[in-house]
RODO-2510 file (C-alpha; in nm, 4 decimals, decimal comma):
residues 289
     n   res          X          Y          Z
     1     x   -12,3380   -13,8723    -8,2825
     2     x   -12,6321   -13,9198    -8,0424
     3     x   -12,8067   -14,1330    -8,2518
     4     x   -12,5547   -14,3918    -8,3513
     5     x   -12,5659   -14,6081    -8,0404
     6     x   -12,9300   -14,6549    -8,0191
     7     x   -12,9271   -14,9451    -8,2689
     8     x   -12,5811   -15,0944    -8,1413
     9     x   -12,7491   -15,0799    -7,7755
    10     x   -13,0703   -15,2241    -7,8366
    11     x   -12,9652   -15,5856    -7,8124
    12     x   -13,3229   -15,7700    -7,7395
    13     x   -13,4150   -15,5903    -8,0476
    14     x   -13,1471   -15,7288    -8,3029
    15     x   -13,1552   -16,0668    -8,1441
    16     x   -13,5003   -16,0962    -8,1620
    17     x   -13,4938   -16,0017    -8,5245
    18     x   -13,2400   -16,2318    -8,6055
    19     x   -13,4193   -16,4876    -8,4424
    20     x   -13,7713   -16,4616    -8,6468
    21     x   -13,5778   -16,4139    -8,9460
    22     x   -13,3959   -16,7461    -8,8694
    23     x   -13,7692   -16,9325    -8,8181
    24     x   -13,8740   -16,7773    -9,1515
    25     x   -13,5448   -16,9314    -9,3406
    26     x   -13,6272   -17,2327    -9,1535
    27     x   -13,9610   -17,3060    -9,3148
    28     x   -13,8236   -17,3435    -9,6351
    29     x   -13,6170   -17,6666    -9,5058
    30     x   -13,9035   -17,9491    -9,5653
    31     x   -13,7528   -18,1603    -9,2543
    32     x   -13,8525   -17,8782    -8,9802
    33     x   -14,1354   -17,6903    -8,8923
    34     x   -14,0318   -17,3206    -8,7730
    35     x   -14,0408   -17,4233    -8,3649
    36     x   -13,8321   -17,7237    -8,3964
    37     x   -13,6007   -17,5511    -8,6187
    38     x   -13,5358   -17,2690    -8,3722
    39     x   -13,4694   -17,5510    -8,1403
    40     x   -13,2169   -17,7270    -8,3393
    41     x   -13,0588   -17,4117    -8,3928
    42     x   -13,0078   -17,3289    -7,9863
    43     x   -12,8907   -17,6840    -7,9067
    44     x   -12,6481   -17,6908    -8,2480
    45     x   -12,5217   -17,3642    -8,1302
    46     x   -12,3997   -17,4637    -7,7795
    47     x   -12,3033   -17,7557    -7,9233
    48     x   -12,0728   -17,5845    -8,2045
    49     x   -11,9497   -17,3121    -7,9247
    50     x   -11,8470   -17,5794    -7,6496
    51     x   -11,5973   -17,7381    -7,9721
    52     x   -11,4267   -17,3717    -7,8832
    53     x   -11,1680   -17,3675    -7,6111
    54     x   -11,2886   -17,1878    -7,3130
    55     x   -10,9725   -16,9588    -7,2860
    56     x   -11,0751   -16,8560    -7,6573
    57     x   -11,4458   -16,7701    -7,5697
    58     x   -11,3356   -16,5804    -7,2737
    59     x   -11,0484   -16,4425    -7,4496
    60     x   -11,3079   -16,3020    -7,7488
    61     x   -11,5238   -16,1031    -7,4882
    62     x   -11,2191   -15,9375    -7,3126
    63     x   -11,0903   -15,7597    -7,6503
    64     x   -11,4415   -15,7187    -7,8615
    65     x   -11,7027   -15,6582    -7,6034
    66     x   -12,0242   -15,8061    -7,4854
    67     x   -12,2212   -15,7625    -7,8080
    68     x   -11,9031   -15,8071    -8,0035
    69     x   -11,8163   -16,1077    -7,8575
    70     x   -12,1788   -16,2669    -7,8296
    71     x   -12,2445   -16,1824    -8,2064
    72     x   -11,8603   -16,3184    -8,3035
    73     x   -11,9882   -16,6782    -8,1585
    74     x   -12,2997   -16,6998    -8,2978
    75     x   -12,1031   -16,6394    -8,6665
    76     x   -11,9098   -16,9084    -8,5511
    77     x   -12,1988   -17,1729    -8,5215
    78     x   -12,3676   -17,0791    -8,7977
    79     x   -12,0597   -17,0987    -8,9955
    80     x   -11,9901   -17,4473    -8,8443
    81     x   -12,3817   -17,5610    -8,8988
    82     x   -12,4431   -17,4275    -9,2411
    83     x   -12,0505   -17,4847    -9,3740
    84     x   -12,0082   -17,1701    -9,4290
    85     x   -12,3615   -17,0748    -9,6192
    86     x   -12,4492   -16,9035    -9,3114
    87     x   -12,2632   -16,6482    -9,1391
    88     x   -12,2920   -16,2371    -8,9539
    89     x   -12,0380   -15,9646    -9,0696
    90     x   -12,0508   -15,6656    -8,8566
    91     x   -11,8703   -15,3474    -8,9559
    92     x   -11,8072   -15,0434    -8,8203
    93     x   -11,8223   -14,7277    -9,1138
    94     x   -11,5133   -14,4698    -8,9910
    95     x   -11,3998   -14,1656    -9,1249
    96     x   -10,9993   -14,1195    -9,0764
    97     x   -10,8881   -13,7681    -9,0945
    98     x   -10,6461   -13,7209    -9,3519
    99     x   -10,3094   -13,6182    -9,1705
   100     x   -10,0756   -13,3501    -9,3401
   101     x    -9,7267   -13,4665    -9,0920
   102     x    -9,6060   -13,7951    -9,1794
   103     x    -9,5543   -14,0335    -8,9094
   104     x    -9,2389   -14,1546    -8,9814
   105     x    -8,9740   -14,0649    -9,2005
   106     x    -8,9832   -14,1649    -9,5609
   107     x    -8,7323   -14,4735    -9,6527
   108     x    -8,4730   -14,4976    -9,9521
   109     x    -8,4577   -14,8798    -9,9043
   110     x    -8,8154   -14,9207    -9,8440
   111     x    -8,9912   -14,6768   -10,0640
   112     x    -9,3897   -14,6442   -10,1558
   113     x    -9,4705   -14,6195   -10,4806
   114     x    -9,7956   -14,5107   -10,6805
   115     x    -9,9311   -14,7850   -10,8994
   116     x    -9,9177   -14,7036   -11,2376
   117     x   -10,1250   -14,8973   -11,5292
   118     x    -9,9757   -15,1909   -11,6890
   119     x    -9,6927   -15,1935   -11,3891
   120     x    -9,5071   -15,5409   -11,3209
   121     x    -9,5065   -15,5483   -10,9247
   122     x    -9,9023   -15,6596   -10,9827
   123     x    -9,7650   -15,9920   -11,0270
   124     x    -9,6590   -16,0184   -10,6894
   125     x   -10,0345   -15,9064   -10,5085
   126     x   -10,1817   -16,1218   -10,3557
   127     x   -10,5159   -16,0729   -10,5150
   128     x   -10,6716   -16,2419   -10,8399
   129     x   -10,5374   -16,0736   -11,1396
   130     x   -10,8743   -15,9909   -11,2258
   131     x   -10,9898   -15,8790   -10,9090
   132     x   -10,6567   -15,6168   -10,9711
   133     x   -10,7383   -15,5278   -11,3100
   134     x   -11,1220   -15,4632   -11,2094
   135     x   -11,0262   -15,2208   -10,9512
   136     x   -10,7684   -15,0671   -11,1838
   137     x   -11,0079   -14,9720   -11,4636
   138     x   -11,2659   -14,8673   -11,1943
   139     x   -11,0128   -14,5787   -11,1560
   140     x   -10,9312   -14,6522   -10,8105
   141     x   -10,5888   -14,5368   -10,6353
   142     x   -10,3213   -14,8270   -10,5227
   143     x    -9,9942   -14,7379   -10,3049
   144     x    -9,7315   -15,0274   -10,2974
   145     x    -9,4816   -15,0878   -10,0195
   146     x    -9,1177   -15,2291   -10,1359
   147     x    -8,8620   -15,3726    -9,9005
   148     x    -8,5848   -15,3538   -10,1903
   149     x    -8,7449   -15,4721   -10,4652
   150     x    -8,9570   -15,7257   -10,2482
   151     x    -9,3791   -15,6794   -10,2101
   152     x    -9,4380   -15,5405    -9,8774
   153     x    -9,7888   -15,4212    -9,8844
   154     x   -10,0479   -15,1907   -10,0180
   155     x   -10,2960   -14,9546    -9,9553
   156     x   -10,6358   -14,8906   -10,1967
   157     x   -10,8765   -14,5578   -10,2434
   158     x   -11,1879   -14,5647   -10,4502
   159     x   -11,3454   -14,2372   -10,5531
   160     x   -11,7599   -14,1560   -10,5165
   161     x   -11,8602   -14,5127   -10,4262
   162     x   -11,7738   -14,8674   -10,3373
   163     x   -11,9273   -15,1627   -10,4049
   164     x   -11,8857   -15,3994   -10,1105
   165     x   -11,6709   -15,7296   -10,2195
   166     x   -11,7894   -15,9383    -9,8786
   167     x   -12,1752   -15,8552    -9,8401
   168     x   -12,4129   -15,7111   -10,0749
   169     x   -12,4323   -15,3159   -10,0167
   170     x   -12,3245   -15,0289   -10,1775
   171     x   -12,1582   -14,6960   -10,0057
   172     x   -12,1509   -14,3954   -10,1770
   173     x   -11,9750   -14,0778   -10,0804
   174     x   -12,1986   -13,7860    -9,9788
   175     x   -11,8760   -13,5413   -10,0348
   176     x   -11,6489   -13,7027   -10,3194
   177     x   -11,4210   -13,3991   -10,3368
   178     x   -11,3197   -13,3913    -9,9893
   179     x   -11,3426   -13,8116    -9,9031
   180     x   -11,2362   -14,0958   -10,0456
   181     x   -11,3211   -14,4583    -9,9655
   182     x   -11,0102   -14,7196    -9,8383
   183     x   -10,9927   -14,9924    -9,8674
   184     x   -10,7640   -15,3467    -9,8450
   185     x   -10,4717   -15,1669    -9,6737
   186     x   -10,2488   -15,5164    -9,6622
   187     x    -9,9218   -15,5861    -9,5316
   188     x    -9,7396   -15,9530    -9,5622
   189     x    -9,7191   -16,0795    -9,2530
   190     x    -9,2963   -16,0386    -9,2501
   191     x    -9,3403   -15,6683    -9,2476
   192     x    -9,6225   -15,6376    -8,9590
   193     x    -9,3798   -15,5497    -8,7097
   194     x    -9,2181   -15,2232    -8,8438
   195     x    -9,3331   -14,9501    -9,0190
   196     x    -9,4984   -15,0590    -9,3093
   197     x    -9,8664   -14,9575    -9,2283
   198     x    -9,7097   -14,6041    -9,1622
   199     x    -9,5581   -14,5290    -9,4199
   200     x    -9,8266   -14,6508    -9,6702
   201     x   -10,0701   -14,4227    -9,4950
   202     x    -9,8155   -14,1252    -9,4922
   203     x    -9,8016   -14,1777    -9,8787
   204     x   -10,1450   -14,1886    -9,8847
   205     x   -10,2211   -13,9029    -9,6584
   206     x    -9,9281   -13,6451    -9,8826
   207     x   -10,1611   -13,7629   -10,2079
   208     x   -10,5075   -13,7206   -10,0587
   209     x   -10,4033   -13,3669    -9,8695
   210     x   -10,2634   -13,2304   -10,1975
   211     x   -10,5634   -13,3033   -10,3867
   212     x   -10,7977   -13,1311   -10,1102
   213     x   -10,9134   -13,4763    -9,9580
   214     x   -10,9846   -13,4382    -9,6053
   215     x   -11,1333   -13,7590    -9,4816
   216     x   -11,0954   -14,1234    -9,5747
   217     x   -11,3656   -14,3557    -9,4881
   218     x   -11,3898   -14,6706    -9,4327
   219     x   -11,5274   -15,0015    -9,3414
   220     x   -11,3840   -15,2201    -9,0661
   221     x   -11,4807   -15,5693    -8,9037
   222     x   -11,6245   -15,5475    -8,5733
   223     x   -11,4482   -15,9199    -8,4602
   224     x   -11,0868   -15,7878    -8,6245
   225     x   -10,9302   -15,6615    -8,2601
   226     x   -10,6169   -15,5999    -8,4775
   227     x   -10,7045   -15,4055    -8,6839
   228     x   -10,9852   -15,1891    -8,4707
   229     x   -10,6373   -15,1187    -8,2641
   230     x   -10,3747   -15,0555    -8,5548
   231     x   -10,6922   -14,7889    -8,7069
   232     x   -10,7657   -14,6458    -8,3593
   233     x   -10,4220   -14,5395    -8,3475
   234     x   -10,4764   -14,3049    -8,6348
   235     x   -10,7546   -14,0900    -8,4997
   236     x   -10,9891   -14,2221    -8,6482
   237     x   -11,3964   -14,1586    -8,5573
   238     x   -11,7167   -14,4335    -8,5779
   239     x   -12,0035   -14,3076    -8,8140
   240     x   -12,2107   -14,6205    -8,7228
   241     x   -12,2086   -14,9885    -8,7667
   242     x   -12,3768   -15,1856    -9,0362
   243     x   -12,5167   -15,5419    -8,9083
   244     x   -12,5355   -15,8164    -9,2209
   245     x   -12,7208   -16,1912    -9,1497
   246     x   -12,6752   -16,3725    -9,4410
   247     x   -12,8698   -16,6927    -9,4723
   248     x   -12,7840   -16,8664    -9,8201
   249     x   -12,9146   -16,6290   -10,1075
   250     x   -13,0853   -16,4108    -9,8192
   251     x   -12,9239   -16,0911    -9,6594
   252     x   -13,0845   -15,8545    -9,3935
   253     x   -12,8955   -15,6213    -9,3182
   254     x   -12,9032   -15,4211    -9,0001
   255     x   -12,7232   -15,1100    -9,0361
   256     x   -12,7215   -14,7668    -8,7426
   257     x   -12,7888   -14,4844    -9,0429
   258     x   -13,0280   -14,4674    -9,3095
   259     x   -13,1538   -14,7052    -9,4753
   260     x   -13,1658   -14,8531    -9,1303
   261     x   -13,2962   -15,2160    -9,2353
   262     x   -13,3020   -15,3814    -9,5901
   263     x   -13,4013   -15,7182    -9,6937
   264     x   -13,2506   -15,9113   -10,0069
   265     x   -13,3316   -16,1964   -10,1801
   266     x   -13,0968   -16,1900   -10,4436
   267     x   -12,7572   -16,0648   -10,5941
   268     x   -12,9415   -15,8100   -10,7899
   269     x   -13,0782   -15,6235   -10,4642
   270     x   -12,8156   -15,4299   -10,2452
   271     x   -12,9014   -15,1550    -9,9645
   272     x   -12,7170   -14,8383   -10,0620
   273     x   -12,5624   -14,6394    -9,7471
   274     x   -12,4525   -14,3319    -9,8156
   275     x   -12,1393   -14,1810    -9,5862
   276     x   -12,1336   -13,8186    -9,4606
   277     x   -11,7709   -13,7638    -9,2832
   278     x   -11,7631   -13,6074    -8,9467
   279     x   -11,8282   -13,2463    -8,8961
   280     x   -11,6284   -13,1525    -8,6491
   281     x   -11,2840   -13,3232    -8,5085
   282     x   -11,4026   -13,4361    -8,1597
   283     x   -11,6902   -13,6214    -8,2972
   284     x   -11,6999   -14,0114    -8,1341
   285     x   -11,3942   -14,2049    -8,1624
   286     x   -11,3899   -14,6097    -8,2185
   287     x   -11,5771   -14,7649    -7,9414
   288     x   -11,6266   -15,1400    -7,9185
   289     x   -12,0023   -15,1947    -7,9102
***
């Protein structure tokens, strides 16, 4: 994908947008003018940044990258200066080819089961009931780990579109019949060494490649090293990365595809991306930046 990196690489031109889009929220505070605002901003962000241990910062660049790690800090200060009004997500959109060998062989003692309606091990997610029963009545696909008759994990599909639960923005799928959208693949932290995550995704994969489904996309957070290495294990491939500065009520979003930049001002106003899965297998894997 030739085109993908052009946005990621332009640095100057992200940071400078960020930074007159900073000046403009800044002129709505009645204590600063635009120029002393962008000030307070540089001196409150080395400020919040030297609170972080050096080892950390240094640490941060070595497993996400230069832009990874420079855009990871500055989320950090704003976070600390607005508490928590103001803060980046960065996301990289991947397609994950559905596989049709599992990866591990299926457990007795540990087995994954297919959610069905009304089903008592909901009790035990660790989600909001309602968030659960949204997602259930939105038609959307959960598989649940056991360890005996202990939660383990899970593992979510939506079908056609998903409406993003941490930003404003809406993906749709260009090919519904042959992709799917995953999402909050979780395992409890007692079950992160083993082979949970596998066999959730070999469940998965059986139902998706029995129903025709050949790709399952996804979104995943640029400053998550974890998980950019648990997903890069499964062959995954980067479509592009989507960029959001949220400032209070106000979003710009910064994303490598169309609709390439999108302002909103409210809850009612969301940029819609729409995902096309890889054409061919040896398309770009997962790069950091």
């Amino acid at each position: 994908m030739r085109a993908d990196h052009r946005t990621d690489r332009d640095i100057g031109s992200k940071l400078s947008a960020c930074s007159c889009l900073l000046r403009f929220h800044a002129l709505h505070a009645p204590s600063l003018n635009a120029n002393s605002a962008s000030s307070a901003i540089a001196q409150s962000f080395h400020r919040e940044t030297n609170h972080m241990p050096l080892k950390r910062i240094r640490n941060n660049f070595i497993q996400l990258g230069t832009l990874n790690g420079g855009l990871y800090l500055l989320d950090y200060a704003l976070r600390k200066l607005s508490a928590g009004r103001a803060y980046i997500k960065r996301y990289y959109l991947v397609a994950q080819p559905v596989q049709d060998r599992p990866a591990c062989r299926p457990s007795t003692k540990n087995p994954i089961v297919f959610l069905e309606p009304g089903s008592p091990l909901t009790s035990a997610f660790p989600r909001p009931p309602e968030v659960i029963a949204k997602r259930i009545s939105d038609g959307a696909h959960c598989f649940v780990a056991l360890s005996g008759e202990e939660f383990a994990g899970f593992l979510w599909l939506a079908f056609n579109a998903y409406d993003e639960d941490e930003v404003r923005c809406r993906y749709e799928l260009a090919d519904p019949q042959h992709c799917v959208w995953d999402y909050d693949v979780h395992v409890e932290p007692k079950y992160r060494i083993g082979r949970t995550f596998a066999r959730l995704w070999d469940s998965a994969n059986a139902h998706l490649s029995g129903h025709g489904i050949s790709w399952s996309i996804s979104r995943i957070s640029a400053f998550n090293p974890a998980s950019l290495a648990a997903h890069g294990r499964l062959g995954i491939r980067t479509l592009f990365s989507a960029n959001f500065l949220c400032l209070g009520p106000i979003q710009i979003t910064i994303i490598s595809a169309a609709p390439w930049f999108h302002v909103s001002l409210s809850s009612s106003s969301r940029p819609c991306v729409r995902l096309q899965a890889p054409k061919y297998a040896n398309e770009r894997s997962l790069s950091r930046n």
